[in-house]
C-alpha positions in Angstrom: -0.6 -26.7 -12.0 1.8 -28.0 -14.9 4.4 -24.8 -15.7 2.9 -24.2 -19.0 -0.5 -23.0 -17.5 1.7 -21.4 -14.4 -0.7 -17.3 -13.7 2.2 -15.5 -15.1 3.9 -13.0 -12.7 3.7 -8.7 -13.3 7.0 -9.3 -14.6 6.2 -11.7 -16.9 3.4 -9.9 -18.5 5.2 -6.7 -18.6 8.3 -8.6 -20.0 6.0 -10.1 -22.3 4.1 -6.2 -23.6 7.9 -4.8 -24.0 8.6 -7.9 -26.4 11.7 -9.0 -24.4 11.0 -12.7 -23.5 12.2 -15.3 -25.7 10.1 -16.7 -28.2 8.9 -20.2 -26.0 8.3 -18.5 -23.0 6.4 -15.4 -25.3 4.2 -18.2 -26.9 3.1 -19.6 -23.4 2.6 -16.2 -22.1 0.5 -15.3 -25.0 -1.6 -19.3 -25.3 -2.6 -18.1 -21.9 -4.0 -14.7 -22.6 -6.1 -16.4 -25.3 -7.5 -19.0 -22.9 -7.6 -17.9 -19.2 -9.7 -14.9 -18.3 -7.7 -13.6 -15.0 -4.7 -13.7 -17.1 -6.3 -11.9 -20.1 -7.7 -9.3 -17.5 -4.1 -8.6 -15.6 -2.7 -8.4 -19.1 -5.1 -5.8 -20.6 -4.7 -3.7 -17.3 -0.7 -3.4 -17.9 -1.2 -2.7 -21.4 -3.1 0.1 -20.7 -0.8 1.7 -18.0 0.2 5.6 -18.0 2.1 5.9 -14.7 4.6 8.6 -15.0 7.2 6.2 -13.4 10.5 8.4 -14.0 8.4 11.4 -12.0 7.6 9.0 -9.4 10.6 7.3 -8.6 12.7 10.1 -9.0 14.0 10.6 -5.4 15.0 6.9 -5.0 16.6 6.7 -8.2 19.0 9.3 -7.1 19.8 6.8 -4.1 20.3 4.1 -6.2 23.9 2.0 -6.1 24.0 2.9 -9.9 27.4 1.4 -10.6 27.0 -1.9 -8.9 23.3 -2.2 -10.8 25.0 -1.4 -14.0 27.4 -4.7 -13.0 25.1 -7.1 -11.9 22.7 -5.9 -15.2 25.0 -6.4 -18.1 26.3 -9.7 -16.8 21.7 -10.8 -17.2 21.7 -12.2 -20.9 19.3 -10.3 -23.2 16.3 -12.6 -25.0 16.5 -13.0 -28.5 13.5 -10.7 -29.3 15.1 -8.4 -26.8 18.3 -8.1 -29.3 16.5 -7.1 -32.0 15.1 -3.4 -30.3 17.1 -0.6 -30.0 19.8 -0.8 -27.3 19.3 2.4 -25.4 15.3 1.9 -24.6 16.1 -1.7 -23.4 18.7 -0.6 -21.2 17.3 2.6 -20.1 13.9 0.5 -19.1 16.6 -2.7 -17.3 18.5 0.0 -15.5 15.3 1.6 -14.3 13.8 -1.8 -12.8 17.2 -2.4 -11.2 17.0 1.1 -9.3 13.7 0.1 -8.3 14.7 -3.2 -7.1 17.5 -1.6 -5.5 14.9 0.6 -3.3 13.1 -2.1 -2.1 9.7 -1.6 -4.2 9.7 -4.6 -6.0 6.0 -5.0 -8.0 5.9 -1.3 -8.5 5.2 -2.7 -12.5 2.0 -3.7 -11.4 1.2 -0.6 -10.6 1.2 1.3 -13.8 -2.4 -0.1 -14.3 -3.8 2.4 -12.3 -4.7 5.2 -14.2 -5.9 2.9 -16.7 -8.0 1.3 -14.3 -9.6 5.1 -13.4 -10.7 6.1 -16.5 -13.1 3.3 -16.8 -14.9 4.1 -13.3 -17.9 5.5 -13.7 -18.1 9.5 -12.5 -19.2 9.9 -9.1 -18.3 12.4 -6.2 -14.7 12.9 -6.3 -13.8 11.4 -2.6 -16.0 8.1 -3.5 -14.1 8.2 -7.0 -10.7 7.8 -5.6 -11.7 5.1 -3.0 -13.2 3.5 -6.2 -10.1 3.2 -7.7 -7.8 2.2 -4.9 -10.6 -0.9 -4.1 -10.3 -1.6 -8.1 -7.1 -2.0 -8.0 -6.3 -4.0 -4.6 -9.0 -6.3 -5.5 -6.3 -7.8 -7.9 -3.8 -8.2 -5.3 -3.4 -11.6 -3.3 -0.9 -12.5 -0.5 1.5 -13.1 -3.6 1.6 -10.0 -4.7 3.3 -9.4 -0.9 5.4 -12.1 -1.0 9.0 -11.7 0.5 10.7 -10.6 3.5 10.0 -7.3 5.7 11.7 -4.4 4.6 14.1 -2.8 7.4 13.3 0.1 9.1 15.7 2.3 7.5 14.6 0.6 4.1 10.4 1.7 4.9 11.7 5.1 6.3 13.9 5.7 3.1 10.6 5.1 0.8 8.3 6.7 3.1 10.4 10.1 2.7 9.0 9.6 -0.5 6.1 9.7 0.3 6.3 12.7 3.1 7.9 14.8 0.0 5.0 14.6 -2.1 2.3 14.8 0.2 3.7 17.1 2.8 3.1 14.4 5.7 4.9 13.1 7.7 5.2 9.4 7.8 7.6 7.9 10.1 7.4 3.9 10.1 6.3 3.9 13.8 3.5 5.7 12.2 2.0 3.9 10.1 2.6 0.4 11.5 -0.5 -1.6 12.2 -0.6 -4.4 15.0 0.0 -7.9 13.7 0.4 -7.1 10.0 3.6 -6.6 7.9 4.6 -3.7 6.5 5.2 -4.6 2.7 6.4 -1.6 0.5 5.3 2.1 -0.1 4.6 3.7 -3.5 3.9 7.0 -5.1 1.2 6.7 -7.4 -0.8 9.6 -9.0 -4.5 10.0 -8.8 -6.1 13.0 -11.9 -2.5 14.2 -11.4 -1.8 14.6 -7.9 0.4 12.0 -5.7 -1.5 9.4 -4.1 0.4 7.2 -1.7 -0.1 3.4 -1.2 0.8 1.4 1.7 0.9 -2.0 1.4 0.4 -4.4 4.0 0.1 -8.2 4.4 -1.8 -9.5 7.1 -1.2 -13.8 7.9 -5.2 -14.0 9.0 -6.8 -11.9 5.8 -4.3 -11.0 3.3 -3.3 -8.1 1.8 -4.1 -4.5 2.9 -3.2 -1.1 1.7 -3.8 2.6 3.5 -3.5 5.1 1.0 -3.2 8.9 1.3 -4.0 11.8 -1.0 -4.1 15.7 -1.0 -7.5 17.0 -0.2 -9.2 20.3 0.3 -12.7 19.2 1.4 -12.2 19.7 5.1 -12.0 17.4 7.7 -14.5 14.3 8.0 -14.8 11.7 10.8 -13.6 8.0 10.3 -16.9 6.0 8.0 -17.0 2.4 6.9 -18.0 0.9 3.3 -17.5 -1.9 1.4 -16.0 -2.1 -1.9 -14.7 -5.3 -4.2 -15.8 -7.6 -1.6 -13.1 -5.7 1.0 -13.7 -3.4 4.1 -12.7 0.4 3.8 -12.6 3.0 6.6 -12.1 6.2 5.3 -11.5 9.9 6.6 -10.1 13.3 6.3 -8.1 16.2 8.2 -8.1 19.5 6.6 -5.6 18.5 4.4 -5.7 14.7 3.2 -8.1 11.8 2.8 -7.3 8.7 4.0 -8.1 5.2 3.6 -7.6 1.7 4.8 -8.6 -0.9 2.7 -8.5 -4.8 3.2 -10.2 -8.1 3.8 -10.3 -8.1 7.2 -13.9 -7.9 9.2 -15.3 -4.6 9.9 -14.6 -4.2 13.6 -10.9 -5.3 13.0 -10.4 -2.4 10.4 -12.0 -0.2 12.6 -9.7 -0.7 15.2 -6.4 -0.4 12.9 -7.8 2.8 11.3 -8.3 4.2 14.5 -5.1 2.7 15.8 -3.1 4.7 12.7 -5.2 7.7 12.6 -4.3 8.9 16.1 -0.6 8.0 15.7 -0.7 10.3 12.6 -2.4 12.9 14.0 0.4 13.8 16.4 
């Protein structure tokens, strides 16, 4: 694949809706969008994000090395076209990505598609709406999206606390580990305005995987298998959350891992 017709990263694309790549790089971004359909997809899906990222993020921007950010980000050369904007939204948006860098929850820009991704689902009972969604969106994801190293442990434990703030769960990283698959990152996301919580995984054998969490009132339901987007999901429910593992992986396999997870976090 020649670098001109290279799929574009998240970054790029975002880069690329915010008007802050130079004009070469802009122009191959946007030849692309014309003329290759996953590319055009990925890029209408980030233009029509609503995530509440500031509300999100919150916690771990208050953990954030602000000052060494702030020194490694003004020595990064702005684009031409990046020149032209006002200074304070370009470095209030820079100085935001570095804090989430900084936290270890790199990608997170891909997932400001996600509401925009809900409100084209059709209407359906509210527990299979939300597992509609999540398989939506993990559909895109591909063992690329996971690239990079392991987080540490204190790394996953400090944006799981995230995660156990919102939902009112706790999720220690002994927890939620799954046999023979990487832990990859842990977001907050938000789901008809509540906090819905994605756990990324990468498995070597299958690719990527995600267990995701939300409030729920609508009682406690025993572990079920469907199959959404091509991907295997078990889902279930204690009295106060609904739960859901997602991935490629063969039925039995994802059977065993949810049941593997769901008795660790029922303790």
């Amino acid at each position: 694949m020649s670098e001109s017709t290279q799929f574009p990263s998240d970054e790029q694309l975002t880069a690329f809706i915010d008007g802050e790549l130079a004009p070469d790089e802009a122009a191959r971004i946007e030849a692309l969008v014309q003329t290759d359909a996953r590319v055009a997809e990925r890029f209408e899906l980030l233009s029509r994000a609503s995530l509440p990222f500031g509300a999100a993020f919150e916690p771990l921007l208050s953990q954030a090395p602000k000052a060494a950010l702030e020194a490694m980000l003004s020595a990064i050369p702005l684009p031409a076209s990046a020149k032209s904007e006002p200074a304070p939204a370009v470095a209030g948006r820079r100085g935001f990505l570095g804090a989430l860098a900084a936290c270890l929850v790199a990608g997170v820009i891909a997932d400001r598609a996600f509401i925009g991704v809900k409100r084209q689902l059709a209407k359906g009972d509210e527990g299979s709406e939300w597992r509609a969604v999540v398989a939506e969106y993990i559909a895109l994801y591909t063992p690329d999206t996971l690239a990079g190293p392991v987080p540490s442990n204190a790394a996953q434990a400090a944006q799981l606390a995230v995660l156990e703030t919102k939902l009112g769960l706790p999720l220690p990283p002994e927890a939620i580990a799954l046999p023979d698959v990487d832990f990859k990152r842990a977001l907050l996301l938000q789901y008809d305005d509540q906090p819905l919580a994605q756990i990324a995984y990468l498995d070597p054998e299958t690719g990527p995987l995600a267990l995701c969490i939300v409030r729920s009132d609508d009682g406690a339901a025993p572990p079920r298998v469907e199959g959404r987007k091509g991907m295997n999901v078990v889902y279930w429910a204690t009295p106060a959350h609904a739960f859901m593992l997602i991935g490629h992986a063969p039925v039995d396999r994802m059977q065993a891992l949810a049941a593997d997870v769901r008795m660790r976090l029922s303790v």
